[in-house]
C-alpha positions as CSV (number, residue, x, y, z in Angstrom):
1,X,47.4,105.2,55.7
2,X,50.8,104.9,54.3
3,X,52.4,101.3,53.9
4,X,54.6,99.9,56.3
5,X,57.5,99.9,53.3
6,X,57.1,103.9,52.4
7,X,57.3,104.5,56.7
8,X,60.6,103.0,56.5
9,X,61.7,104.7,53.6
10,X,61.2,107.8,55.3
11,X,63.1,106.9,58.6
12,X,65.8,106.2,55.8
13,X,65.8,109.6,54.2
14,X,65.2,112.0,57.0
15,X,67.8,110.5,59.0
16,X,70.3,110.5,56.2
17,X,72.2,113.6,56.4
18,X,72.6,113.0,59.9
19,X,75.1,110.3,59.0
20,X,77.4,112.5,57.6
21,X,79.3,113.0,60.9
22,X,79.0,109.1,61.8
23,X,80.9,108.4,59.2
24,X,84.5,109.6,60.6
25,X,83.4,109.0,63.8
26,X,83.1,105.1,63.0
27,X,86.2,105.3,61.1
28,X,88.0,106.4,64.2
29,X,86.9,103.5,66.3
30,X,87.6,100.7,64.1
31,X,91.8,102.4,63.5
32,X,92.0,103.6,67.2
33,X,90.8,100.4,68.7
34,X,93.1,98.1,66.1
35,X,95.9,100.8,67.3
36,X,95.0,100.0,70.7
37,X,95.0,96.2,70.9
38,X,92.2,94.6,70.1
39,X,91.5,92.8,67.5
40,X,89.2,92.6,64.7
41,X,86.6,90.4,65.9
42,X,86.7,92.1,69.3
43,X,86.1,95.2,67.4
44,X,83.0,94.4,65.9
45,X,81.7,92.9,69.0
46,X,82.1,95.9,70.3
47,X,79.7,97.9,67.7
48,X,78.0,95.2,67.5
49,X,76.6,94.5,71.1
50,X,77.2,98.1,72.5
51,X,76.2,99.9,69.4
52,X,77.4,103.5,70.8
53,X,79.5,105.7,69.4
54,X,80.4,108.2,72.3
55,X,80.7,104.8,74.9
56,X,82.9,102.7,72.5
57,X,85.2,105.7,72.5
58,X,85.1,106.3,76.2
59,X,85.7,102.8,76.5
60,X,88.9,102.8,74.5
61,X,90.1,105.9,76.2
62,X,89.9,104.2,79.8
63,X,90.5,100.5,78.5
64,X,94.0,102.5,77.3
65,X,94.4,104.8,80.5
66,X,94.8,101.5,82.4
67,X,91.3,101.8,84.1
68,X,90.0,99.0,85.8
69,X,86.8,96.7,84.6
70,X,84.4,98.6,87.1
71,X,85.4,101.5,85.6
72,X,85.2,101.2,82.4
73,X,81.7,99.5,82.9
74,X,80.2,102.0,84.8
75,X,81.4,104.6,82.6
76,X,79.8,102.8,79.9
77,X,76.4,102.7,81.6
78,X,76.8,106.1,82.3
79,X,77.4,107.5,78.9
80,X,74.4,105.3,77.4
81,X,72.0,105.7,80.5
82,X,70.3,108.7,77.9
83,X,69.0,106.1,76.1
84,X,66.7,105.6,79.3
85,X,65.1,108.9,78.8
86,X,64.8,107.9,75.1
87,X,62.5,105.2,76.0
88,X,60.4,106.9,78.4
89,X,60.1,109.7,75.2
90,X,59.0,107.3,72.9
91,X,57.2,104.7,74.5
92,X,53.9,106.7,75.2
93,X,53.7,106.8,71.3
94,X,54.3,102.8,71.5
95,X,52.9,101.2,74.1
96,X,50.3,99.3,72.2
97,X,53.3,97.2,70.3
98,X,54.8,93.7,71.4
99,X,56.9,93.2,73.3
100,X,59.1,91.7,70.5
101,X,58.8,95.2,68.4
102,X,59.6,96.8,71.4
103,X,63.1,95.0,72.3
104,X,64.1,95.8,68.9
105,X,63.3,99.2,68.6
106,X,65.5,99.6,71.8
107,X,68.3,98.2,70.2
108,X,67.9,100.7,67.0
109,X,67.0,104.2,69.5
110,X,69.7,105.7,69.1
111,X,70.4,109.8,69.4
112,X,70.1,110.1,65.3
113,X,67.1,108.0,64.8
114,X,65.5,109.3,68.1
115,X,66.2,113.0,67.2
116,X,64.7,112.2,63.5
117,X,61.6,110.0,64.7
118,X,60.5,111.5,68.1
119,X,59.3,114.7,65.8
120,X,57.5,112.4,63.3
121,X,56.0,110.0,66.1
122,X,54.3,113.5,67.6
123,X,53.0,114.1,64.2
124,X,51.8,110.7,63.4
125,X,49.1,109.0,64.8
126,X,49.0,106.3,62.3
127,X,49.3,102.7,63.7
128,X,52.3,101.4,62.0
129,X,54.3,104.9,62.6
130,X,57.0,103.1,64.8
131,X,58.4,101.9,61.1
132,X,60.1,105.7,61.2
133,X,62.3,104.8,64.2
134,X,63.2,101.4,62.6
135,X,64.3,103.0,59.7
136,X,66.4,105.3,60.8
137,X,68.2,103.0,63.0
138,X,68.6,100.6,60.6
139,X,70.2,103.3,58.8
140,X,72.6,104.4,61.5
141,X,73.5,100.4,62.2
142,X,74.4,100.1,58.5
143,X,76.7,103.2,58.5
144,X,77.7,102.7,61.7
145,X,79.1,98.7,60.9
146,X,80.3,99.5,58.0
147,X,82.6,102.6,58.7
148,X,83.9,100.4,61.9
149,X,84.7,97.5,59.5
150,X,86.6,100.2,57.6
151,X,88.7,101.7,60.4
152,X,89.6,98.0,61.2
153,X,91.0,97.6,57.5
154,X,92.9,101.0,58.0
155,X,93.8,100.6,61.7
156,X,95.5,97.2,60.5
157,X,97.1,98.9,57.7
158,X,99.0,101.5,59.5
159,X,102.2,101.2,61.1
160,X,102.4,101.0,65.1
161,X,104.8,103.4,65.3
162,X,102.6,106.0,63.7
163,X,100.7,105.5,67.2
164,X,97.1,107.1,66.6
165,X,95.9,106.9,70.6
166,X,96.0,110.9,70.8
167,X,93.1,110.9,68.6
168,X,91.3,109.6,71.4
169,X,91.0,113.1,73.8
170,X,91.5,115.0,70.1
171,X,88.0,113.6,69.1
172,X,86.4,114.5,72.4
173,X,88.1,118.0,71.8
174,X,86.0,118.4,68.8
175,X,82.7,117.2,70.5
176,X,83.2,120.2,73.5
177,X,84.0,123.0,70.6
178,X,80.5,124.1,70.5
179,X,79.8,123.9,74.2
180,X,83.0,126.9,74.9
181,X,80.1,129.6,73.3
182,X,78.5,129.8,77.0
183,X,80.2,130.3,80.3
184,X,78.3,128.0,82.9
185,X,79.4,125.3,80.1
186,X,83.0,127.2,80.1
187,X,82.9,126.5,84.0
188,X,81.9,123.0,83.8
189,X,84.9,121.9,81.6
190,X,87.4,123.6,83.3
191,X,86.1,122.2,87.0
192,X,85.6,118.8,85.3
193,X,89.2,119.0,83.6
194,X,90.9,119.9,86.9
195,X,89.5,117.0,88.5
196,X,90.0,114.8,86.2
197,X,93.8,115.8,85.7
198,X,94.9,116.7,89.9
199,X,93.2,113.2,90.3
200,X,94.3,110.7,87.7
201,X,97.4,110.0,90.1
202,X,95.6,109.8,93.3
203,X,91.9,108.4,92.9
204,X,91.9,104.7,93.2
205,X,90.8,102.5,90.4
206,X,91.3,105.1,88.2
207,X,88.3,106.5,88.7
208,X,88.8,109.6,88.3
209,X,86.8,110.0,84.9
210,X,83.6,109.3,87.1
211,X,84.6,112.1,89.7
212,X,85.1,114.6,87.7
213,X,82.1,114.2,85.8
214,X,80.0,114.4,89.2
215,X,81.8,117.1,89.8
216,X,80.9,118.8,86.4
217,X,77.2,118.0,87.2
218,X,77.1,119.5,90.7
219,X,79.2,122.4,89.2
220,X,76.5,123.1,86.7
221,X,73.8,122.5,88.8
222,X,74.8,125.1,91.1
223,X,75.8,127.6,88.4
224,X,72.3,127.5,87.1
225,X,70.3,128.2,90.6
226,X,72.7,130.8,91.1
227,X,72.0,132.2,87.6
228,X,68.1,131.9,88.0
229,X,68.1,133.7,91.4
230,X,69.9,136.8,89.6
């Protein structure tokens, strides 16, 4: 049985290159949300207690649109309530642990170190295996801390007229390029996007970035039967 110290190494190295991407993304936060208004310590809070890329940036973009607490919260829960299927993944493969190991491994699942350790844990039968996960998401906190501390250097550095909130629906942009290679997905963005445009004067509490994403969803759910049937 491998140690406990060579597990952890591992978790470290295979979820490495998988960093590469997190690093501008952190980057982005830390400068946007200094551009934005809050401050340095709020910042880290932020990473530090949410620890979620995609949610810290949806946050910013509705905290910036003007949308209300509710909003933004329940946006927030929505975006990270993946990390509930995470847990249901991995916890047949750890549901001898304590519950001490358990909480935090939760805090560390993250879609990097869950992509990278899911595949091992099936592989694995090893007692001490778990030591994968914590190394890859100790691995991603590192990177993830670090780069935000960065972008609140850089975000502080540059001028307010420079104004950087665009990058906001830019970065979002770049996560959907892939997804324009299939029409139902093709579909989905438009009907979310109209939505979430015709009814960001008219749907109270500004809401409307929780519409048009039910929208998307029954949108694709009803593209698929369709395409099944055929």
């Amino acid at each position: 049985m491998q140690s406990n110290f060579k597990i952890f190494l591992k978790g470290i190295i295979d979820v490495s290159p998988l960093m590469i991407p997190v690093v501008p993304f952190g980057l982005i936060f830390g400068v946007l949300s200094i551009d934005i208004g809050f401050s340095p310590i709020e910042t880290m809070g932020m990473s530090l207690i949410i620890f979620g890329g995609a949610s810290q940036i949806v946050l910013l973009q509705l905290f910036s649109g003007g949308a209300s607490s509710l909003v933004i919260i329940s946006s927030v829960g929505a975006v990270n309530s993946r990390h509930l299927l995470y847990g249901a993944v991995v916890s047949e493969h750890l549901s001898d642990l304590k519950l001490v190991w358990k909480i935090i491994i939760s805090y560390f699942l993250i879609d990097q170190a869950f992509a990278i350790s899911n595949e091992y844990l099936k592989k694995n039968n090893n007692s001490n295996r778990y030591f994968h996960l914590v190394g890859g998401g100790v691995t991603c906190w590192i990177i993830w801390q670090s780069t935000t501390i960065l972008g609140i250097i850089l975000g502080a550095a540059i001028p307010e007229k420079l104004g950087l909130s665009f990058a906001v629906p830019l970065t979002f942009l770049a996560l959907l390029v892939n997804d324009f290679r299939k029409f139902v997905n093709v579909i989905v963005i438009i009907i979310s996007g109209l939505v979430a445009t015709l009814g960001y004067n008219y749907i109270p509490f500004k809401a409307y970035v929780i519409v048009s994403a039910v929208a998307g969803l029954f949108t694709a759910i009803l593209l698929t039967k369709i395409i099944k049937k055929k």
